[in-house]
TORSEMI-904705 format. One record per residue (C-alpha): residue number from 1; x negated, z negated, y negated; residue in three letters. Coordinates in nm, 3 decimals. Example, Ala and Ser with C-alpha at 12.3 -4.5 7.8 and 13.67 -1.06 7.14 Angstrom:
BEGIN
<pt 1; <-1.230; -0.780; 0.450>; "ALA">
<pt 2; <-1.367; -0.714; 0.106>; "SER">
This chain:
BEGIN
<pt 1; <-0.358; 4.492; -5.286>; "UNK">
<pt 2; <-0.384; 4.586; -4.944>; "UNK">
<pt 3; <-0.600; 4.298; -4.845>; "UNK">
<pt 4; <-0.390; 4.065; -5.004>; "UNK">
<pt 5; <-0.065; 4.186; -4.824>; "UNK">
<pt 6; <-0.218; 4.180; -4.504>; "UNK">
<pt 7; <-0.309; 3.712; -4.577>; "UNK">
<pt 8; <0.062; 3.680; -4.698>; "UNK">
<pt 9; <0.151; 3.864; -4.334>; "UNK">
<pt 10; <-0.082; 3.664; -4.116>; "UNK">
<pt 11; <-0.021; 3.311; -4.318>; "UNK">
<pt 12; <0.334; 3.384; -4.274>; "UNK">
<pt 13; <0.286; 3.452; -3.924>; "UNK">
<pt 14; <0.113; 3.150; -3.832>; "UNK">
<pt 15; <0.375; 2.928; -4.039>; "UNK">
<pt 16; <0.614; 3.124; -3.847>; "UNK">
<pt 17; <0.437; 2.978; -3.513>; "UNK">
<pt 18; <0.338; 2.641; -3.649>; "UNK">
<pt 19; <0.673; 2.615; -3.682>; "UNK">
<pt 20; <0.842; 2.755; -3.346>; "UNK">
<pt 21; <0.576; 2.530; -3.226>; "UNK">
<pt 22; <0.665; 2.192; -3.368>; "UNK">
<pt 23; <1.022; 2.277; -3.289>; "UNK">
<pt 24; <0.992; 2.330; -2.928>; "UNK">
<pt 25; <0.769; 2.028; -2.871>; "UNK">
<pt 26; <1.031; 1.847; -3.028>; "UNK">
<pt 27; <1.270; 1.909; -2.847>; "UNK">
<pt 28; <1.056; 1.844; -2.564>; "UNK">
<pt 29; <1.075; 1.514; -2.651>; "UNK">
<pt 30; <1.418; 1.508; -2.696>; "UNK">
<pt 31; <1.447; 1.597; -2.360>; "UNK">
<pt 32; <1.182; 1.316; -2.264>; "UNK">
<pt 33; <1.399; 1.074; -2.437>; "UNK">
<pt 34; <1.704; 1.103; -2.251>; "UNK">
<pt 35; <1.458; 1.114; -1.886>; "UNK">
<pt 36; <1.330; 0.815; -1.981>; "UNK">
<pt 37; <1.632; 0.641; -2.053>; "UNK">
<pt 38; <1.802; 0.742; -1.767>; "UNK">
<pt 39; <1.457; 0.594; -1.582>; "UNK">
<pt 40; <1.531; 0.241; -1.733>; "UNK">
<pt 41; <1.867; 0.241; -1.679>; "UNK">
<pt 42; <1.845; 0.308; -1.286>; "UNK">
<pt 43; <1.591; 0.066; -1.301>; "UNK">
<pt 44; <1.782; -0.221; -1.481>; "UNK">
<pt 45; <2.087; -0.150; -1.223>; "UNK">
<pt 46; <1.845; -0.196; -0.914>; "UNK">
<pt 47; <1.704; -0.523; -1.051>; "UNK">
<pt 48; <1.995; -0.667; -1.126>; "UNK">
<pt 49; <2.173; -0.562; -0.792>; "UNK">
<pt 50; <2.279; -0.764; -0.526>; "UNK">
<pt 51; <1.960; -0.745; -0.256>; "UNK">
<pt 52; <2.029; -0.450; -0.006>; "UNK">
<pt 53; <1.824; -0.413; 0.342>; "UNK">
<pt 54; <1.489; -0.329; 0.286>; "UNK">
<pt 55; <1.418; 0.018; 0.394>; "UNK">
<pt 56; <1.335; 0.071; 0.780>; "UNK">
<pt 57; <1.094; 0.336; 0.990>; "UNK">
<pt 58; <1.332; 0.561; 0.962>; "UNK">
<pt 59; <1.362; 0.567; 0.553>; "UNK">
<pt 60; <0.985; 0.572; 0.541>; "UNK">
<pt 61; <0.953; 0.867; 0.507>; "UNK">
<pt 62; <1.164; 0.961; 0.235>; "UNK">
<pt 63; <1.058; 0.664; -0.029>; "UNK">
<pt 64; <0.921; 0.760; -0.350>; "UNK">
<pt 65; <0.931; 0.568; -0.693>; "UNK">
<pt 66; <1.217; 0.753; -0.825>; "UNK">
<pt 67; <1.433; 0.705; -0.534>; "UNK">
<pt 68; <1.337; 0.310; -0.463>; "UNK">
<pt 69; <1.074; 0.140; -0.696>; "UNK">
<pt 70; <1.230; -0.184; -0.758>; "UNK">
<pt 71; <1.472; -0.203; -0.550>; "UNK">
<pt 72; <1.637; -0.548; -0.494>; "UNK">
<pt 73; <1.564; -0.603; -0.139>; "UNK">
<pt 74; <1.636; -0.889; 0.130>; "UNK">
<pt 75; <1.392; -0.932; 0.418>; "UNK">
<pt 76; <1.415; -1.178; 0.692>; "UNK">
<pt 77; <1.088; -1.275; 0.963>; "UNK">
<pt 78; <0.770; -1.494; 0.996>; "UNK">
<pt 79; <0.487; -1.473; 0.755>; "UNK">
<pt 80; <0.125; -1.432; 0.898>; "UNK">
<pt 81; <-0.027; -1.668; 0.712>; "UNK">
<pt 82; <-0.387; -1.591; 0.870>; "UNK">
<pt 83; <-0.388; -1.248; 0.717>; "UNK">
<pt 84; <-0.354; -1.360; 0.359>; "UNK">
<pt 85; <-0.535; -1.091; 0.098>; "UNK">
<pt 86; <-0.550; -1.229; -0.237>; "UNK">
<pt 87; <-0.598; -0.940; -0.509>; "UNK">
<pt 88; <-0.689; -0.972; -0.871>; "UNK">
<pt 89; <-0.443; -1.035; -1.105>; "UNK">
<pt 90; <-0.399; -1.047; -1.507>; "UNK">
<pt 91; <-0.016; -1.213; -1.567>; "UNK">
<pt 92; <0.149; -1.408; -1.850>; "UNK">
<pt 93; <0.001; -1.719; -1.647>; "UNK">
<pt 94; <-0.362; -1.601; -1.724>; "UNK">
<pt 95; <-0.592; -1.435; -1.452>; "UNK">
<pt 96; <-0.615; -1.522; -1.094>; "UNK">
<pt 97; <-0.477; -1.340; -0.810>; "UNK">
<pt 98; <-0.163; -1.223; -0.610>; "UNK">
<pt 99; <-0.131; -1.366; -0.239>; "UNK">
<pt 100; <-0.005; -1.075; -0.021>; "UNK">
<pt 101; <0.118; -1.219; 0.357>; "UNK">
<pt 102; <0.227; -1.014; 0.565>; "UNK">
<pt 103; <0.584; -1.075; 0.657>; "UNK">
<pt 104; <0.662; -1.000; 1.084>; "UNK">
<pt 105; <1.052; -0.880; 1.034>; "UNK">
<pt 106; <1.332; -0.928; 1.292>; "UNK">
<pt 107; <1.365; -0.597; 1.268>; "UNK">
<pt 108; <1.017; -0.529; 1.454>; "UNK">
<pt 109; <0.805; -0.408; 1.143>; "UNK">
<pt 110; <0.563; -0.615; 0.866>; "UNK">
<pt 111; <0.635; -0.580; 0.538>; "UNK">
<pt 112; <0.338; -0.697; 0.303>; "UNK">
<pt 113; <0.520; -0.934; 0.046>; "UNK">
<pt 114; <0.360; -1.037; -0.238>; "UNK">
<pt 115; <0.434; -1.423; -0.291>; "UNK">
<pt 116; <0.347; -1.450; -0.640>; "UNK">
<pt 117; <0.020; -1.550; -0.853>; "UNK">
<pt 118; <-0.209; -1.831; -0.810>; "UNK">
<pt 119; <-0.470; -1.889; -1.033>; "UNK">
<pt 120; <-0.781; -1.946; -0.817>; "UNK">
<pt 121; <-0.881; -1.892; -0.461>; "UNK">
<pt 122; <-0.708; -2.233; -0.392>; "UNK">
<pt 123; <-0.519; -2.298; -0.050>; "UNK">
<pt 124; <-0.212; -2.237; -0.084>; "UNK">
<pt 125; <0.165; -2.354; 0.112>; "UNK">
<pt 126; <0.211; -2.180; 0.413>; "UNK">
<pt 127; <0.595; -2.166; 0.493>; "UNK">
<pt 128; <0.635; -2.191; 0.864>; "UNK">
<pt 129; <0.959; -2.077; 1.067>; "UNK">
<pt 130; <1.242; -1.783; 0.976>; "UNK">
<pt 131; <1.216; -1.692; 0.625>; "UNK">
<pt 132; <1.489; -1.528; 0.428>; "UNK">
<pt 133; <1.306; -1.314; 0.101>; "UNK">
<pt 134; <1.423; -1.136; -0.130>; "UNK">
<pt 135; <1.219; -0.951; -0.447>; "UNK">
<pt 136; <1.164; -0.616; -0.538>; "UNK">
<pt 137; <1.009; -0.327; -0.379>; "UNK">
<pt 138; <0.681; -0.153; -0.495>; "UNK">
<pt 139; <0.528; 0.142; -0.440>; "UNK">
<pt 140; <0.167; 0.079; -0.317>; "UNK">
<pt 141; <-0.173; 0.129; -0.519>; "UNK">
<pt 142; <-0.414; 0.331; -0.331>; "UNK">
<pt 143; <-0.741; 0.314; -0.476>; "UNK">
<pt 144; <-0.800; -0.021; -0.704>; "UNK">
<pt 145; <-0.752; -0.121; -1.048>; "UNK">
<pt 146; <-0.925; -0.302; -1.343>; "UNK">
<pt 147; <-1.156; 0.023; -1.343>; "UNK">
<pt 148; <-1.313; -0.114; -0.999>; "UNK">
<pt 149; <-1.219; 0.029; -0.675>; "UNK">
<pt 150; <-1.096; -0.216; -0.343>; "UNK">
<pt 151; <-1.405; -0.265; -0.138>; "UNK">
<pt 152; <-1.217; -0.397; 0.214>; "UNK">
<pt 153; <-1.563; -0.473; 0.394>; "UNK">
<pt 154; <-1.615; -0.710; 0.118>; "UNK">
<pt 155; <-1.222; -0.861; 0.104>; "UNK">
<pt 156; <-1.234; -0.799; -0.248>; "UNK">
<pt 157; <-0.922; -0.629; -0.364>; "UNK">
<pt 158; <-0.830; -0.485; -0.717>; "UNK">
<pt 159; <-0.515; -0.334; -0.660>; "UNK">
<pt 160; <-0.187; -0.415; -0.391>; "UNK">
<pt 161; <-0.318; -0.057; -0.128>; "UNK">
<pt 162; <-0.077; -0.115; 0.139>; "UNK">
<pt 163; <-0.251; 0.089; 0.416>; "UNK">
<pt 164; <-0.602; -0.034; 0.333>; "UNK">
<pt 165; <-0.493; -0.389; 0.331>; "UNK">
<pt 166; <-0.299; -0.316; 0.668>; "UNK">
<pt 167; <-0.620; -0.168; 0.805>; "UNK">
<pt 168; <-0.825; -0.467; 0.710>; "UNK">
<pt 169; <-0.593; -0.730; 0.809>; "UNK">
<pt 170; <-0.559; -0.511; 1.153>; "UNK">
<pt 171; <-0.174; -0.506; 1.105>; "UNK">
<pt 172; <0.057; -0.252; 1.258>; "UNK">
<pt 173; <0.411; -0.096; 1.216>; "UNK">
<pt 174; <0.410; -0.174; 0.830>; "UNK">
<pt 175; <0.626; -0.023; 0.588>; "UNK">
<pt 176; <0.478; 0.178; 0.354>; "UNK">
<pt 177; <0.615; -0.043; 0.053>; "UNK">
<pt 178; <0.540; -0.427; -0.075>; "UNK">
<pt 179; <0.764; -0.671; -0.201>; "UNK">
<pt 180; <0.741; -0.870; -0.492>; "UNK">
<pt 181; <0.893; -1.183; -0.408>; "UNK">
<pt 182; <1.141; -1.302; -0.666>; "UNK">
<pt 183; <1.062; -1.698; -0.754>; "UNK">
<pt 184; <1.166; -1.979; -0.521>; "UNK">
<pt 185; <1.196; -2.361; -0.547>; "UNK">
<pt 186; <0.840; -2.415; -0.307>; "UNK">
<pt 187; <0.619; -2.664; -0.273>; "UNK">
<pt 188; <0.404; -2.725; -0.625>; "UNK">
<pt 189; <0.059; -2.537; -0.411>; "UNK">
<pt 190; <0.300; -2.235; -0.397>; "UNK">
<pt 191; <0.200; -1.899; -0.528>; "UNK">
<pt 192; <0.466; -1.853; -0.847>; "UNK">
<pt 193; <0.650; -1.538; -0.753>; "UNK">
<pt 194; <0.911; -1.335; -0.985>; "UNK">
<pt 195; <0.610; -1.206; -1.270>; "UNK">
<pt 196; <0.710; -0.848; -1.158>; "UNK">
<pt 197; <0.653; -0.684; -1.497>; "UNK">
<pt 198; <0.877; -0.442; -1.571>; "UNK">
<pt 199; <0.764; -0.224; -1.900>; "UNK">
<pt 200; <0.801; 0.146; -1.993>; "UNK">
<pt 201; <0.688; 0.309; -2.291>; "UNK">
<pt 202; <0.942; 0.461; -2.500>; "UNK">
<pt 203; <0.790; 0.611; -2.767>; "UNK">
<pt 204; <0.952; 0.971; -2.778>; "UNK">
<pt 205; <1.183; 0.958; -3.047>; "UNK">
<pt 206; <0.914; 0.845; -3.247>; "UNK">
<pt 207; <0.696; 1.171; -3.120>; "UNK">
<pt 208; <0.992; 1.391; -3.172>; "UNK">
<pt 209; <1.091; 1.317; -3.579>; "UNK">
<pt 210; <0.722; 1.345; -3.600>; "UNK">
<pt 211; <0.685; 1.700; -3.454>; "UNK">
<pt 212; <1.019; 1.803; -3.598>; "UNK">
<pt 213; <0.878; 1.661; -3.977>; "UNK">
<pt 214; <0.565; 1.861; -3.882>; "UNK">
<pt 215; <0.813; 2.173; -3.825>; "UNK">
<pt 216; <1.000; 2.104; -4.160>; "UNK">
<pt 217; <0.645; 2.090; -4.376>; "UNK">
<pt 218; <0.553; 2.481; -4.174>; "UNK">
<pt 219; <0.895; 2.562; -4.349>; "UNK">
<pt 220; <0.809; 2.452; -4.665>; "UNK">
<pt 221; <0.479; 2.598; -4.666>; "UNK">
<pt 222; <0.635; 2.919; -4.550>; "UNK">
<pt 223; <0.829; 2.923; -4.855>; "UNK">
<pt 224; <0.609; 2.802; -5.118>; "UNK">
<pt 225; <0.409; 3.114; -4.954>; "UNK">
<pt 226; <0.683; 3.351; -5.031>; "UNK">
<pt 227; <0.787; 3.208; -5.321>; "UNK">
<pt 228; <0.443; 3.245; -5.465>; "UNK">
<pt 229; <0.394; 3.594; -5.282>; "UNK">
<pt 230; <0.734; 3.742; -5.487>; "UNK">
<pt 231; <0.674; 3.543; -5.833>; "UNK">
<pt 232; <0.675; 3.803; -6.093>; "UNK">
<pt 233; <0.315; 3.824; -6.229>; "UNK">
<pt 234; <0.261; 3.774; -6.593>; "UNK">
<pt 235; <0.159; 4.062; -6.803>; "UNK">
């Protein structure tokens, strides 16, 4: 008998915590929910925004992806065509690669802008004079993508690494940021800009009926336990 009251105790105890469990990681979700969605709606305001001044030196320092991923900025310089870096690129287009130029602002700084995709290591236009741009700011991607990491000595690149590329290309004063360039009315060799993908996954109130069902069936099973526990035994 004894034996037998101390499995109802500990199956009832671990229902009890199956249960706290499931709630709280719920909720967690809940609470992931409304982060994200506050996320895409700061983002959908910035994109759609009038184009601001991209940042200077003196907001270096402080950018982050909350505060200014994909921000609609407005730049205004030369581009350096000679320092070109074309990195590997998947789009809606197919695969090819993005054609970074540095831009030479009249605001005495480079900004690396990426002009859009092009799908071969084809010559491309090469705008000459003051340029006005505008796209959206990125955060840059140290390292390298498509599981292969940037090898600069070799100018192949895998992923848009601000400072390496500035290092390569022997570029100073740059801004710590890229810009996507939204799409312009170019020449037909021109790099097709304005493929900035912008995707987050929002699958937490999906996640949080599931760990809040999960809770419910510990409940149930915490009753059928007692229920069973208390059922008056047959003579």
């Amino acid at each position: 008998m004894k034996r037998g009251r101390t499995g109802f105790i500990f199956l009832l105890t671990l229902s009890a915590v199956a249960f706290a469990g499931f709630v709280s990681l719920g909720i967690w979700q809940i609470h992931r929910l409304a982060w994200k969605e506050a996320l895409i709606a700061r983002v959908d305001a910035r994109v759609a925004a009038a184009p601001v001044q991209a940042p200077g030196p003196d907001l270096w320092p402080d950018i982050t992806a909350k505060n200014s991923e994909y921000l609609h900025v407005r730049l205004r310089g030369r581009f350096e065509h000679d320092r070109n870096t074309l990195v590997k690129a998947v789009t809606d287009l197919g695969s090819g690669y993005w054609v970074l130029t540095p831009l030479d602002t009249s605001r005495g700084f480079t900004v690396l802008v990426n002009r859009g995709f092009v799908a071969g290591a084809r010559p491309v236009t090469a705008p000459t004079g003051i340029q006005t741009i505008t796209g959206l700011l990125r955060i840059s991607e140290p390292g390298g993508g498509f599981l292969r990491s940037n090898r600069p000595t070799e100018d192949r690149w895998y992923s848009r690494d601000v400072a390496a590329i500035a290092k390569a290309r022997d570029l100073t004063h740059v801004a710590p940021y890229f810009v996507d360039a939204d799409k312009r009315q170019e020449a037909r060799n021109s790099p097709i800009g304005g493929l900035t993908v912008i995707r987050f996954h929002n699958n937490h109130l999906g996640y949080a009926v599931t760990w809040f069902v999960m809770a419910l069936g510990a409940l149930v099973g915490a009753g059928l336990l007692i229920r069973e526990r208390f059922r008056p035994q047959k003579a």
